[in-house]
C-alpha positions as CSV (number, residue, x, y, z in Angstrom):
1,X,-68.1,-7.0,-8.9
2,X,-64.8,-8.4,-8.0
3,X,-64.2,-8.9,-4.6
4,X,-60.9,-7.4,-5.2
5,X,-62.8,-4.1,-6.7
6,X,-64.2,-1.8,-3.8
7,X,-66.7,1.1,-5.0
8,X,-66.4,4.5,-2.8
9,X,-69.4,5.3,-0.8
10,X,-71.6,7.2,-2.7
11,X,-75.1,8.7,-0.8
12,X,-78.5,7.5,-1.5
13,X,-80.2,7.3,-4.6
14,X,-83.4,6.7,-4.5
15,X,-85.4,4.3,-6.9
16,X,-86.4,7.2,-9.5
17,X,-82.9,8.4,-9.1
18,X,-83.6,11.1,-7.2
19,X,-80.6,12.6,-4.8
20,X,-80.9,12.3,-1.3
21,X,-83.0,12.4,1.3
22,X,-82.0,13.9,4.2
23,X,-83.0,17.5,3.2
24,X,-86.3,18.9,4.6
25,X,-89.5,18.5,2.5
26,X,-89.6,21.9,1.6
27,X,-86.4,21.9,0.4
28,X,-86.6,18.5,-1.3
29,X,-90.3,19.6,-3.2
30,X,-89.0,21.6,-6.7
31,X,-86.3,17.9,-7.1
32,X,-90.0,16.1,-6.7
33,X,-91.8,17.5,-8.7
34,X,-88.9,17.4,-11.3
35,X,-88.5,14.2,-10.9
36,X,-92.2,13.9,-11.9
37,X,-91.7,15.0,-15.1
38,X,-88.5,13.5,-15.6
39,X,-90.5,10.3,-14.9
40,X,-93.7,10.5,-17.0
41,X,-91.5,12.1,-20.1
42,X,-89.1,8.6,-20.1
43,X,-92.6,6.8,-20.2
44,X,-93.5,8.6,-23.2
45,X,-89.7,7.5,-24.5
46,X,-88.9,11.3,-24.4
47,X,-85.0,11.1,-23.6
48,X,-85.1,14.9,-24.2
49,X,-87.6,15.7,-22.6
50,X,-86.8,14.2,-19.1
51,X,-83.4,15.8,-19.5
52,X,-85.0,18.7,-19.8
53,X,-86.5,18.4,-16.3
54,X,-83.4,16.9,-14.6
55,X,-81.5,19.5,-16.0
56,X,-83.4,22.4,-14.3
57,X,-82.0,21.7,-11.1
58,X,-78.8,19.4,-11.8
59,X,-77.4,20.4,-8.1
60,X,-79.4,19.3,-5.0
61,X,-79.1,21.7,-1.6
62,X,-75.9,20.9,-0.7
63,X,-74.4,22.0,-4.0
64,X,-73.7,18.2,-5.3
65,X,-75.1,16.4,-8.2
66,X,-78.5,15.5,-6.9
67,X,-79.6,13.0,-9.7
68,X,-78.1,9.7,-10.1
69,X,-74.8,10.0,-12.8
70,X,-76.2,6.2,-14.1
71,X,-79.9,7.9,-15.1
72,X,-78.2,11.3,-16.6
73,X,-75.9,8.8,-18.6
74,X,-78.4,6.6,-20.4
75,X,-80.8,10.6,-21.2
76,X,-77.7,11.9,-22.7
77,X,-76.8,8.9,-25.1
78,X,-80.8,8.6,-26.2
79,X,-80.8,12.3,-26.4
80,X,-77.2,12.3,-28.7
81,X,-77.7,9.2,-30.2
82,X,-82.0,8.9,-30.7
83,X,-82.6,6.4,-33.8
84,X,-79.0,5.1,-34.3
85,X,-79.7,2.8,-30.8
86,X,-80.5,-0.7,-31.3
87,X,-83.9,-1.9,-30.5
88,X,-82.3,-3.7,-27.3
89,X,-81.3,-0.5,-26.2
90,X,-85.0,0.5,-25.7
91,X,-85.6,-2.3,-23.5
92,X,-83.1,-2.2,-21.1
93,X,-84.0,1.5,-20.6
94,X,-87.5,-0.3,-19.8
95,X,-85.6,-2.2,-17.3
96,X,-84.5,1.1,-15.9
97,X,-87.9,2.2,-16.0
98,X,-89.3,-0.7,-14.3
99,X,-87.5,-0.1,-11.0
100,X,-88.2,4.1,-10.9
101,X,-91.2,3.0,-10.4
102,X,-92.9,3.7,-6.8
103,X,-96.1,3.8,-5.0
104,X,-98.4,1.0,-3.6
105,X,-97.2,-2.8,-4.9
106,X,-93.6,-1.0,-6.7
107,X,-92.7,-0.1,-2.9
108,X,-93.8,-3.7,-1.5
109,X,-91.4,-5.1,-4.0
110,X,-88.9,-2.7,-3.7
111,X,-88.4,-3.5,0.2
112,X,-88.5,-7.3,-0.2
113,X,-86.0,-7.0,-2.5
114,X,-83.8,-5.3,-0.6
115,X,-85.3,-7.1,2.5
116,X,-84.1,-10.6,0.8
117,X,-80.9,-8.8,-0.7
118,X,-79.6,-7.6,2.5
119,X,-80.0,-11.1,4.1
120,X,-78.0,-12.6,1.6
121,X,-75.2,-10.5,1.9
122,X,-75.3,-11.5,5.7
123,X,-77.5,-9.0,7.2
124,X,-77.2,-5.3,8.1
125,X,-74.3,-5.4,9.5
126,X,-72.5,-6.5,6.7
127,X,-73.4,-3.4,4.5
128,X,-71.3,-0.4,4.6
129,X,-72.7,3.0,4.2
130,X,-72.3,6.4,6.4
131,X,-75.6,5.6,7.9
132,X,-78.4,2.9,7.2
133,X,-80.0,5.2,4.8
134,X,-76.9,5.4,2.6
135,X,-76.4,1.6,3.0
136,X,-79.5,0.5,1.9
137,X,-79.7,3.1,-1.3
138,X,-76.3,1.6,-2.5
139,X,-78.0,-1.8,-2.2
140,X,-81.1,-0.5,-4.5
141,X,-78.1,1.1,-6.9
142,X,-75.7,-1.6,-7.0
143,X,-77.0,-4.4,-6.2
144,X,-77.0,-7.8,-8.3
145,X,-79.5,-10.2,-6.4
146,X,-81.8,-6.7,-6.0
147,X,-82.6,-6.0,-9.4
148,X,-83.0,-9.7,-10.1
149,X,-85.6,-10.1,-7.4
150,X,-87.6,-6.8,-8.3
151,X,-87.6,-6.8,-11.7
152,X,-88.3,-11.0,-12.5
153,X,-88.8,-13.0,-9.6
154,X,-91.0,-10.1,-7.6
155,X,-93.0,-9.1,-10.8
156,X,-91.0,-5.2,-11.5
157,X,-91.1,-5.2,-15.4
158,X,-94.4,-7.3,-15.9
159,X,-96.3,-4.7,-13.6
160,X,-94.4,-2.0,-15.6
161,X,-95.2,-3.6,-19.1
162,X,-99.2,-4.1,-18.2
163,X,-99.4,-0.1,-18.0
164,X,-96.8,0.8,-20.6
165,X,-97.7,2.8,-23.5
166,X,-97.8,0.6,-26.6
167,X,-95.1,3.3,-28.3
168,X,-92.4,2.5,-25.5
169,X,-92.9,-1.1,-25.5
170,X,-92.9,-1.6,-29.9
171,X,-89.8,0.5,-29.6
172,X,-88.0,-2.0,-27.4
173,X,-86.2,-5.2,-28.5
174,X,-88.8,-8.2,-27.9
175,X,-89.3,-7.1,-24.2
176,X,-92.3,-8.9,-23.5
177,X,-90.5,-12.0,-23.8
178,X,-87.5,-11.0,-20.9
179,X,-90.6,-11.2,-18.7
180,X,-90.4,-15.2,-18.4
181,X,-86.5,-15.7,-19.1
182,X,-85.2,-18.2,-16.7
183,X,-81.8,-18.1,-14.7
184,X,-79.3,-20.2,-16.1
185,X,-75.5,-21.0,-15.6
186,X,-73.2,-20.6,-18.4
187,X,-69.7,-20.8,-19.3
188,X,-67.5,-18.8,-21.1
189,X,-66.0,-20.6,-24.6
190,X,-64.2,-17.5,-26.5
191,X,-64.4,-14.0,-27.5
192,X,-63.5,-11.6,-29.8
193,X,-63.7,-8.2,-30.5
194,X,-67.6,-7.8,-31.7
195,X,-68.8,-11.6,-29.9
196,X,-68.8,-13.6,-26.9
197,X,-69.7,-17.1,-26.9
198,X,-71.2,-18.8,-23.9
199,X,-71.9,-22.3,-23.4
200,X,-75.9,-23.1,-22.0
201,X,-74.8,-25.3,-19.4
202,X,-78.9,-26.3,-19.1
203,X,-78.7,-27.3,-22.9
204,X,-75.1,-27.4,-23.8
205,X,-75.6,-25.3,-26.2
206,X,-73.0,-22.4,-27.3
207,X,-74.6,-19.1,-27.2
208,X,-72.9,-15.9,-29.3
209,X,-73.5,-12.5,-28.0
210,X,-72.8,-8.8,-28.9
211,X,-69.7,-8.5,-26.9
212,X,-71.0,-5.0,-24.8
213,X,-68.8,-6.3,-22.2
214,X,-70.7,-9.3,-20.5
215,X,-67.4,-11.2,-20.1
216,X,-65.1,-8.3,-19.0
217,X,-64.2,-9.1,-15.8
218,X,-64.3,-13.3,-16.5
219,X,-61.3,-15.0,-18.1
220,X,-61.8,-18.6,-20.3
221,X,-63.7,-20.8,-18.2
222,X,-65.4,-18.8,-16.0
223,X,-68.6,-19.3,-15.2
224,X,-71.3,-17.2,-14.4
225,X,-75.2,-17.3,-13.7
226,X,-77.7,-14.6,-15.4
227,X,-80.5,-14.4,-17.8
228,X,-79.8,-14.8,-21.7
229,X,-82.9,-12.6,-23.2
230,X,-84.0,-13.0,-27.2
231,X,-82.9,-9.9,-29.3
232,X,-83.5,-8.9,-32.7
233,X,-79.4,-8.6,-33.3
234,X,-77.4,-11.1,-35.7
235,X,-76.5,-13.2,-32.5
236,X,-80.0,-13.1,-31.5
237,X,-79.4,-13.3,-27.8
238,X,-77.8,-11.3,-25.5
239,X,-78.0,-11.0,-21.1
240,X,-80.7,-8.6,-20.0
241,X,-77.8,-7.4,-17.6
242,X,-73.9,-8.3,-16.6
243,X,-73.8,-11.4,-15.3
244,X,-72.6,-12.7,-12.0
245,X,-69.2,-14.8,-12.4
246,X,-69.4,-17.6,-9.8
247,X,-67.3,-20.7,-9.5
248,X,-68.4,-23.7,-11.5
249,X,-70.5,-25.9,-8.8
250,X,-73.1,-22.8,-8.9
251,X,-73.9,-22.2,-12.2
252,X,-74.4,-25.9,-12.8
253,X,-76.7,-26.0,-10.0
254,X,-78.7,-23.0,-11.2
255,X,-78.5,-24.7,-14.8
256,X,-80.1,-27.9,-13.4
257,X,-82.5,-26.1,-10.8
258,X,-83.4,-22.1,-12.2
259,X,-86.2,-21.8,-10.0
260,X,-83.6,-22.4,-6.9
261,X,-81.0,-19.8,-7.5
262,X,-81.2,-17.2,-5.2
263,X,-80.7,-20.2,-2.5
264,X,-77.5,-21.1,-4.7
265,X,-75.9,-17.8,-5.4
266,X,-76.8,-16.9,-1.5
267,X,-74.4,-19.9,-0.2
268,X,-72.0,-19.5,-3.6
269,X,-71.6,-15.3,-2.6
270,X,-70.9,-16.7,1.3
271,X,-67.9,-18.5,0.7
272,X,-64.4,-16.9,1.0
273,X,-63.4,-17.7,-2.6
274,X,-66.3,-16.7,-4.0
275,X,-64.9,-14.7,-7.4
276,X,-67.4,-11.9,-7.4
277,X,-69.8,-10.3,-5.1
278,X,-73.3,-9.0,-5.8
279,X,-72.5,-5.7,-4.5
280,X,-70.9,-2.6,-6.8
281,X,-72.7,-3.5,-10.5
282,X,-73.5,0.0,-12.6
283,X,-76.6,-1.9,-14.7
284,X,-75.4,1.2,-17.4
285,X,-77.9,1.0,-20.2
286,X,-75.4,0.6,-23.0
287,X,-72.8,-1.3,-21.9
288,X,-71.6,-4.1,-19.2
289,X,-68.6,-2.7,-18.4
290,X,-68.0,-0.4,-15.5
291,X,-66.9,3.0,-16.4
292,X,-64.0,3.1,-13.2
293,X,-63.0,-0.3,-15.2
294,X,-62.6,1.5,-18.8
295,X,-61.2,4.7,-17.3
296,X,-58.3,2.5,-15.5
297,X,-57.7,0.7,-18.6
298,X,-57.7,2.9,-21.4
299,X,-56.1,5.7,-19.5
300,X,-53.2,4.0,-18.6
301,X,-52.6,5.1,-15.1
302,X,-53.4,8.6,-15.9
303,X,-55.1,10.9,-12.9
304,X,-58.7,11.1,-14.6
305,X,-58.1,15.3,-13.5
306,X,-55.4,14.5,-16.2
307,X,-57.9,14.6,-18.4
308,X,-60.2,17.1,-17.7
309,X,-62.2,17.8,-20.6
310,X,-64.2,15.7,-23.2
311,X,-61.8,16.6,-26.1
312,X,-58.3,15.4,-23.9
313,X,-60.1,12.1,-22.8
314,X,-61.3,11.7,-26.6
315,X,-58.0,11.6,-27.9
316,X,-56.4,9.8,-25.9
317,X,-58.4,6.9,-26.4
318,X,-57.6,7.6,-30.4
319,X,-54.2,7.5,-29.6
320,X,-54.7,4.3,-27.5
321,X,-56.6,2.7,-30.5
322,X,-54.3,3.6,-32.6
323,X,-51.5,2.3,-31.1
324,X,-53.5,-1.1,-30.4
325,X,-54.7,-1.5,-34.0
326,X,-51.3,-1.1,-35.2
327,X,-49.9,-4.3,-33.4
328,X,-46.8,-2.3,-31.7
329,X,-49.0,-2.5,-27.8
330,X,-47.5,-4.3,-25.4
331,X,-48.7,-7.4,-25.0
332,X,-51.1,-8.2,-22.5
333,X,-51.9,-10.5,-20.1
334,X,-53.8,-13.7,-20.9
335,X,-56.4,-12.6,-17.9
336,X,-56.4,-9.0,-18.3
337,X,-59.4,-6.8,-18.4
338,X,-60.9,-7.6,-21.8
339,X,-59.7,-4.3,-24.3
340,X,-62.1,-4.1,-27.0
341,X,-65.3,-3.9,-24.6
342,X,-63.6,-1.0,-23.1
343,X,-63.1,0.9,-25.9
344,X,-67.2,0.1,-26.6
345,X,-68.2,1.3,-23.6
346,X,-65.9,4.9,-23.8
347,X,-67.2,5.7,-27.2
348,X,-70.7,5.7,-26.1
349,X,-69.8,7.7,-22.6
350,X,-71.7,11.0,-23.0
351,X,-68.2,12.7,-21.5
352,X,-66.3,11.3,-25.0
353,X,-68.9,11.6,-27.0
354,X,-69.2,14.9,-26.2
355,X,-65.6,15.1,-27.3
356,X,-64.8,12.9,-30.6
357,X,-66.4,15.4,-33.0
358,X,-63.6,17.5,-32.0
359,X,-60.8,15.5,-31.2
360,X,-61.0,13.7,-34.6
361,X,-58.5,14.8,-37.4
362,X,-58.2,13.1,-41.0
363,X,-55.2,11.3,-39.3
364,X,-58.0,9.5,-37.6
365,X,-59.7,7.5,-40.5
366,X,-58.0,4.6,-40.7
367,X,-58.5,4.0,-36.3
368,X,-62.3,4.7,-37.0
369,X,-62.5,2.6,-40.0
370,X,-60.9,-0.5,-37.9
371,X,-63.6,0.2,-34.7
372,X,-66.1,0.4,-37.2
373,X,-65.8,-3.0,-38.0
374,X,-64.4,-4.2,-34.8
375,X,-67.0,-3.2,-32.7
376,X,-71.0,-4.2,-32.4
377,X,-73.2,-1.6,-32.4
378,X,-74.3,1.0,-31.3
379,X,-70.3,1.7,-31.0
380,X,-69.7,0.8,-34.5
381,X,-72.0,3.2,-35.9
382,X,-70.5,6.5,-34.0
383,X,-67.4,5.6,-35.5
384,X,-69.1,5.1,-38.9
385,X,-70.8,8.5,-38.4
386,X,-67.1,10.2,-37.2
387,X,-65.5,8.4,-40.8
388,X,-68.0,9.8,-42.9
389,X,-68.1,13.3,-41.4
390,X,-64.2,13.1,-41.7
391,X,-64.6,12.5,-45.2
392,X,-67.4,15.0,-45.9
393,X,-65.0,17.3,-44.2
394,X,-62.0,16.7,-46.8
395,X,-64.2,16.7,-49.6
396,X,-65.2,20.5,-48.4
397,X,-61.7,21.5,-48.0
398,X,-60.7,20.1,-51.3
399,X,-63.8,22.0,-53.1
């Protein structure tokens, strides 16, 4: 994230997004074996079913939510949203997947990851956290260099894909061939509304993406570092996760030398103008933008209490579209927060989506016609669905 952009502490989550860990066994036991079930049901690509289980026992002992909000988020939008995701969706819920994983070699990888993670942000000292356990968990959360190491360099979704069932792995959008994608640098060309186009510094070639929100905290220029992954989308391509703006002397290092980039990223993240830092990334399943980013930028400045339930929230991102679409916004700044990824990533939040089916009047059919076609999918197809049901709706009336 942004150096700029500090994350609250948060406590531990543990690496099958379990709450935390400083209860007593006992106590701890029923979120075990829970988490259990929640575990073998997302191997069997049962979204409902592992909410199911989390759902049980959505408060730990000391009356917070005990399960990590970025697993309930990607259940709920399999669970609501089942057969209209995209096939790339299924794999980077295999990425999620990967790292739940525990026991025997998952654990060695685990703590050299965060072994080799720590260092390069400078040691323990340089994490902050109420206690060490706290610090390292938002590591294993949040952490950029982390997931790289555990789930490529360290072997995290190979292991995972050699014991796999065959169902979850056809599902997912060419996953075995993420296994062996290489770092690279890359730099950002243009964007619009559905597509960003990187250029391959390794190749020089100019690589379109669904625009999810890979380039939502980068301006024209930028350059970042990350892994572009084959998917079976119009653009074919897309980054297995947000990438990691960094100034322009790293990513053409990494470009010329993939197999050397944590060395280069390390001694990039060091420096005092680095742009980003590794720490404070969500990895959501659906999108690449951070939901505190979308919230400050569609709300406006509103209090998020402002807007308390999933109906309010839902219209007043209609209203924001709306006013957006009909060219009387004010303008914006040339390196403001990219706007269109933002409205991608709050269609899909469970929280919204929980509220457009009733937030959505006829009024509302020309704003969802426009985001239909503005927007990749899986975005574009809930405001397809909400169009169509607004139309079924006036053709029942008018009967």
């Amino acid at each position: 994230m942004p150096k700029s952009r500090k994350r609250k502490p948060h406590r531990r989550r543990g690496p099958s997004g379990s709450g935390p860990t400083t209860s007593g066994h006992a106590e701890l036991q029923p979120y075990v074996e829970l988490m259990v079930r929640a575990d073998a049901a997302e191997l069997r690509g049962d979204a409902c079913g592992a909410l199911e289980a989390l759902d049980q026992r959505p408060f730990g002992p000391d009356g917070k939510l005990f399960w990590r909000r970025e697993r309930l988020t990607r259940l709920v939008q399999l669970a609501q949203l089942g057969p209209r995701m995209p096939p790339w969706v299924h794999a980077r819920w295999i990425l999620a997947q990967a790292l739940q994983q525990g026991g025997g070699a998952a654990d060695q990888r685990m703590m050299r990851a965060l072994e080799v993670a720590v260092a390069a942000r400078g040691g323990e000292g340089a994490l902050t956290g109420i206690d060490r356990v706290d610090a390292s968990g938002k590591v294993i959360d949040g952490d950029w260099i982390f997931r790289q190491l555990a789930l490529y360099e360290l072997g995290g979704l190979a292991a995972f894909l050699r014991t796999a069932p065959a169902d979850l792995v056809s599902g997912a959008d060419r996953i075995p061939d993420w296994v062996a994608a290489p770092m690279s640098g890359f730099r950002l060309i243009s964007r619009s509304s559905r597509t960003v186009v990187w250029e391959d510094l390794a190749t020089g070639e100019r690589r379109p993406v669904d625009n999810i929100g890979p380039a939502a905290l980068a301006v024209l220029g930028d350059h970042v570092v990350g892994r572009l992954v084959p998917v079976s989308t119009e653009c074919a391509w897309m980054f297995e996760s947000a990438p990691l703006v960094v100034e322009e002397g790293a990513a053409r290092a990494v470009a010329d030398a993939p197999g050397d980039w944590l060395a280069i990223v390390t001694a990039a993240l060091q420096r005092d103008d680095a742009p980003m830092s590794q720490a404070g990334f969500e990895f959501a399943m659906v999108t690449d933008v951070p939901r505190v980013l979308w919230l400050l930028v569609l709300l406006e400045g509103r209090p998020v209490k402002e807007v308390s339930d999933p109906i309010a929230i839902a219209r007043v991102l209609l209203d924001r579209a709306s006013v957006e679409l009909s060219g009387t916004a004010p303008s914006r700044e040339p390196d403001a927060v990219e706007l269109w990824p933002c409205f991608f990533a709050a269609v899909l939040d469970p929280f919204v989506l929980g509220g457009l089916d009733g937030a959505v009047s006829i009024a509302d059919l020309p704003t969802l016609e426009a985001l239909a076609e503005l927007l990749p999918p899986p975005a574009a197809t809930v405001c397809g669905d909400l169009r169509n049901l607004l139309l079924a709706r006036e053709r029942c009336d008018c009967a």
